[in-house]
C-alpha positions in Angstrom: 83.2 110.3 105.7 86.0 108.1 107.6 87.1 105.4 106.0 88.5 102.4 108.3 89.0 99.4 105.9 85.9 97.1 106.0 83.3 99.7 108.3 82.4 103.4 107.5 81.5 106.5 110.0 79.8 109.4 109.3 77.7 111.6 110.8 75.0 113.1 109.7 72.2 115.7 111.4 72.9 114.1 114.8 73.6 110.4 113.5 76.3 108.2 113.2 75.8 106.0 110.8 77.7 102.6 110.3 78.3 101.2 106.8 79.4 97.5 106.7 81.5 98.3 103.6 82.5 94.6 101.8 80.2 95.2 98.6 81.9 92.6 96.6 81.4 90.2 100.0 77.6 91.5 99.8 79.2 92.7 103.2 79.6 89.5 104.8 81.0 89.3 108.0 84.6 88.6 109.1 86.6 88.7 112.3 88.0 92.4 110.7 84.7 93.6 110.5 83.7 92.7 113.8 86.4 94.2 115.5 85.9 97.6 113.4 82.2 97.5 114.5 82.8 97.0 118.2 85.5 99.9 117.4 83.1 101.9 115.9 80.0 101.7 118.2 82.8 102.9 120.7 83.2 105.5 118.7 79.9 106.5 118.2 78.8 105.9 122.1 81.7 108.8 123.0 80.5 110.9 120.3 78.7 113.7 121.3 77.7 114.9 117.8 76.1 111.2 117.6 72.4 111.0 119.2 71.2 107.8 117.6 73.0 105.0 115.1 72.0 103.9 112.0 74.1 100.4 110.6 73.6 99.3 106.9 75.7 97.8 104.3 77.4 99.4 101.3 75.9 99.3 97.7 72.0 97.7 97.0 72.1 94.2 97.3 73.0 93.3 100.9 72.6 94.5 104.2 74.9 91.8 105.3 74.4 88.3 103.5 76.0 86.0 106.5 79.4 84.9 107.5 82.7 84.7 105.1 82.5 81.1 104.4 85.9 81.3 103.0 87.1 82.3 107.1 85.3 80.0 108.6 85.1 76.7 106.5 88.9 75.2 108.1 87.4 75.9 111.4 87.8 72.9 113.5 85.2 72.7 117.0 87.3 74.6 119.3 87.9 77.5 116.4 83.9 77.5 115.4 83.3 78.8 118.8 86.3 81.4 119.2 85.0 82.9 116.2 81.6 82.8 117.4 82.8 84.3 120.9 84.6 86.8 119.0 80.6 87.7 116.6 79.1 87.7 119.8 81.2 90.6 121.2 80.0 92.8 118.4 76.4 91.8 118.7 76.7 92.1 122.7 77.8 96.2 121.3 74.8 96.7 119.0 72.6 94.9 122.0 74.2 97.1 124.7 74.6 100.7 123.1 73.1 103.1 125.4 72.4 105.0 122.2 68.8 104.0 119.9 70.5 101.8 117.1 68.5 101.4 114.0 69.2 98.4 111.7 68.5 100.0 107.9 68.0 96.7 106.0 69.1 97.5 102.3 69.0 94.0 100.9 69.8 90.8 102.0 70.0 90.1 105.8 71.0 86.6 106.2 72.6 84.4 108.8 74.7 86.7 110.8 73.5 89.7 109.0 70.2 88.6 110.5 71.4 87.9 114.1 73.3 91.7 114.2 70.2 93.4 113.0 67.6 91.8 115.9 70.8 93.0 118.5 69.5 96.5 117.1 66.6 98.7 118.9 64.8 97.9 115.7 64.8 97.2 111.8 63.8 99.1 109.2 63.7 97.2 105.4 64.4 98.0 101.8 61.1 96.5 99.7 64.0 94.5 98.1 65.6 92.9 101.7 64.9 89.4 102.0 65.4 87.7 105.6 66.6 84.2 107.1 68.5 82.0 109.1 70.3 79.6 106.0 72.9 78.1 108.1 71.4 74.5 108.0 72.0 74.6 103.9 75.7 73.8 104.9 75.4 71.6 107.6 75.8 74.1 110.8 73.3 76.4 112.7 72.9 80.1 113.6 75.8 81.4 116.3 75.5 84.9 117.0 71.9 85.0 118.7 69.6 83.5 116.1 68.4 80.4 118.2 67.6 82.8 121.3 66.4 86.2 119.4 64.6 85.0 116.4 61.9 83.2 118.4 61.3 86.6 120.8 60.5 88.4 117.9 58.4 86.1 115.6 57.1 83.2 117.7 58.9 79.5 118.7 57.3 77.7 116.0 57.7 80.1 112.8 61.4 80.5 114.0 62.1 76.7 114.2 60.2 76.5 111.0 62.8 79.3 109.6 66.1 78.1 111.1 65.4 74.4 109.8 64.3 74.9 106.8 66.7 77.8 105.9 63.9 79.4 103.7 63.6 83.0 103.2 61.2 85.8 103.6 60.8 89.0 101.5 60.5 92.2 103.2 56.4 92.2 103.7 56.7 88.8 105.2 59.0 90.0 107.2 56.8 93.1 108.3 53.4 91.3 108.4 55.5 88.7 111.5 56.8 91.6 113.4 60.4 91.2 112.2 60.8 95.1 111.3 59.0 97.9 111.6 58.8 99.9 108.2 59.1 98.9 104.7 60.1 101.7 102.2 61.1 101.9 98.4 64.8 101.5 97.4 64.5 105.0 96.0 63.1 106.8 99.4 65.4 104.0 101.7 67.7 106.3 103.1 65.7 109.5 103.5 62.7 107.5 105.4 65.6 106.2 108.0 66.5 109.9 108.3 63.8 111.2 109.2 63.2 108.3 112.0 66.6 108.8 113.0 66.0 112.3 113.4 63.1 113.0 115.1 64.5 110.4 117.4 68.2 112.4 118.0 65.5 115.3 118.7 64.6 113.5 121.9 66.5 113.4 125.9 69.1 111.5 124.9 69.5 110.4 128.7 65.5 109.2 128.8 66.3 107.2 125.8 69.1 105.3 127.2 67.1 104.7 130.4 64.0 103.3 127.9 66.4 100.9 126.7 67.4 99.8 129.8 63.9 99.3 131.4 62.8 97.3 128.4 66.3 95.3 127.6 66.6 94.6 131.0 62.9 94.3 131.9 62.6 91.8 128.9 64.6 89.7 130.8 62.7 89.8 134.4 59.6 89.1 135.7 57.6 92.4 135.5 56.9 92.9 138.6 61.0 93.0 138.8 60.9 94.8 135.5 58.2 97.4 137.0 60.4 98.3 140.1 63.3 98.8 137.3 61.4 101.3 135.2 60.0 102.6 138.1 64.4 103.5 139.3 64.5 105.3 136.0 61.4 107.2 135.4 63.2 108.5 138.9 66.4 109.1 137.2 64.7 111.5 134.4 63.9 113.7 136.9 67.5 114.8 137.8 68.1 115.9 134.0 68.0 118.9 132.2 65.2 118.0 129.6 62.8 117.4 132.3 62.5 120.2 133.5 62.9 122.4 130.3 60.6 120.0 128.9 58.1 120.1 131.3 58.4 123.8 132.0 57.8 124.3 128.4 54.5 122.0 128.1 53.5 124.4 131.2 54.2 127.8 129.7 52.5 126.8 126.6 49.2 125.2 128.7 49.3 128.8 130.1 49.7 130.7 127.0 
């Protein structure tokens, strides 16, 4: 394992995962942490051992639990939005990996924990995560995505109801609106994201990245546009590789 201050590498059976690593912070985030991340998912997009990401936070307790209120709290107008210019660069990086990144939510995922975990393919939860938006509890509002991403996974009107009431939901909740995909014990956590992340490094690497682009992308568009765009790279996987041994594989074994 590689140990850069605030964020850990390491790879393991094709996956690089990323460890938010301020435990006594509940791994809240700081302008050193978000350069270290943006660093990192370089890193890991030039690694060719790497085939899909995993980001969590270090110890039990917390994914991420927010911001450092202690960075931000002599931040005058001008500053507040430096800083969250500087967040967004490392969200834009989770958002824009070409790679699958897979947000393994070990605790709390709060505030800006929240908003760098929906920047991720999708979210996987401890039964002991809890999720929100608490911002409003000290007088500002989300920064890093919240307002815009929130509300495309869960609905307008739950969102608002979340971001202005800064209340919380428990990892079921948080399943039962859509907001992640799996819930697992704390004791089977890390071995359930494993075996996701694994079968999914087993896959083309370049048809994944071209899935995330025709659904980022298309997400965005009309879907006629969005059609025409997957249409451009169903095209594109036919100039790789894994095409054709994959499909001269399904053919030999139909014949068999």
């Amino acid at each position: 394992m590689e140990k850069r201050d605030v964020v850990l590498y390491e790879i393991k059976e094709c996956v690089a995962i990323i460890t938010i690593n301020r435990p006594d912070a509940l791994n809240a985030l700081n302008r050193d942490v978000n350069v270290k991340l943006v660093q990192l998912l370089d890193d890991a997009e030039k690694d060719e051992q790497a085939k899909v990401i995993v980001l969590t936070g270090s110890g039990t307790k917390a994914f991420v639990a927010g911001g450092d209120i202690n960075e931000m709290a002599n931040l005058d107008a001008i500053g507040a939005r430096n800083y969250a210019l500087q967040a967004k660069r490392a969200v834009d990086a989770l958002y824009t990996c070409s790679k699958p990144v897979i947000a393994a939510i070990n605790g709390l995922c709060l505030g800006g924990g929240l908003e760098y975990a929906m920047a991720c393919d999708f979210r996987v939860a401890s039964e002991n995560a809890k999720f929100g938006q608490p911002e409003i509890n000290i007088g500002i509002m989300p920064g890093s995505g919240g307002t815009q991403r929130l509300p495309r996974y869960i609905g307008m009107g739950k969102a608002k109801e979340l971001i202005f009431t800064g209340a919380m939901v428990t990892a079921s909740e948080a399943l039962s609106l859509g907001l992640v995909n799996h819930v697992f014990s704390k004791e089977s956590f890390m071995e359930e994201i494993m075996s996701i992340a694994t079968t999914i490094a087993g896959k083309s690497a370049v048809a994944l990245s071209l899935i995330k682009t025709a659904m980022d992308r298309g997400a965005q568009v009309d879907i006629e546009s969005g059609s025409l765009l997957e249409i451009d790279c169903f095209g594109l996987c036919f100039a790789t590789d894994e095409q054709k041994k994959g499909m001269d594989k399904f053919i030999n074994k139909k014949k068999g």
